[in-house]
C-alpha positions as CSV (number, residue, x, y, z in Angstrom):
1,X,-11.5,-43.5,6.0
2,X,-14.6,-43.0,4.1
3,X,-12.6,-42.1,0.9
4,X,-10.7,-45.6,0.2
5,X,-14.4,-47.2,0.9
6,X,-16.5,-44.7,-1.5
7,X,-14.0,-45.5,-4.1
8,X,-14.5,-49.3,-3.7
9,X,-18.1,-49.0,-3.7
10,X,-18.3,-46.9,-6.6
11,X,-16.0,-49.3,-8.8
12,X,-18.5,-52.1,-8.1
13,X,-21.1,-50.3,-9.7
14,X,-25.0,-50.2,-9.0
15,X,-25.3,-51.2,-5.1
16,X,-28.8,-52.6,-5.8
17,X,-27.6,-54.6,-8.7
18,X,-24.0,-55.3,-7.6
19,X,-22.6,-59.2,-7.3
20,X,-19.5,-58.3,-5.5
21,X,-21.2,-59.0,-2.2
22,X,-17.2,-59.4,-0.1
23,X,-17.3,-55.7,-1.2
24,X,-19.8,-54.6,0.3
25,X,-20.2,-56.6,3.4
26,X,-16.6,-54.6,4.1
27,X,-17.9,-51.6,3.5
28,X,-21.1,-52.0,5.8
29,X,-18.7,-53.6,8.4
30,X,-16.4,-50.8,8.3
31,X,-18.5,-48.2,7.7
32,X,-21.0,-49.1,11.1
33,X,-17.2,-49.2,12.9
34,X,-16.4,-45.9,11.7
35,X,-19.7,-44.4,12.4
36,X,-19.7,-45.7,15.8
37,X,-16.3,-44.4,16.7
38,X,-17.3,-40.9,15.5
39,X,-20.1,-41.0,17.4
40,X,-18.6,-41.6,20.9
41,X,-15.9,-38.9,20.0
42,X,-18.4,-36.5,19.2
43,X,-20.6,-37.2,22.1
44,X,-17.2,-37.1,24.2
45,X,-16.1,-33.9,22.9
46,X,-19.4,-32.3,23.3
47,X,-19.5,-33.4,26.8
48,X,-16.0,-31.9,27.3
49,X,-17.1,-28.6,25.9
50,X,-20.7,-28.4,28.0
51,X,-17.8,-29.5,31.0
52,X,-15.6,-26.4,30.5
53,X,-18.8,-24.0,30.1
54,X,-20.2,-25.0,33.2
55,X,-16.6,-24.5,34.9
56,X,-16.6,-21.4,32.8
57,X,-19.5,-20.0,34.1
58,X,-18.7,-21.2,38.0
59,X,-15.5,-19.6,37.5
60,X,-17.2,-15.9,36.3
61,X,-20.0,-16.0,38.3
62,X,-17.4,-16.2,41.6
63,X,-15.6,-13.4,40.2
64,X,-18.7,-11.1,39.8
């Protein structure tokens, strides 16, 4: 995703002098989307993993 968008951004040129202003409103637009998304996963997934280490540890610790 962040590919197709740094190529677009790059072919406008200078971001602080840049005119093409559709451009980059879609690139902020998508880009917060994307960062968003990949945030939630992430904080998903690492509450999955901290999830299966605690049952982990239960799991061991009635072994022992």
């Amino acid at each position: 995703m962040n590919i197709p968008l740094n190529n677009e951004l790059a072919a406008v040129g200078d971001a602080a002098e840049a005119t093409a202003f559709p451009v980059l409103d879609k690139f902020r637009g998508t880009w917060v989307t994307t960062n968003i998304i990949r945030t939630l996963l992430c904080t998903a997934a690492l509450t999955a993993l901290a999830r299966a280490l605690l049952l982990h540890g239960r799991a061991t610790a009635d072994r022992g």
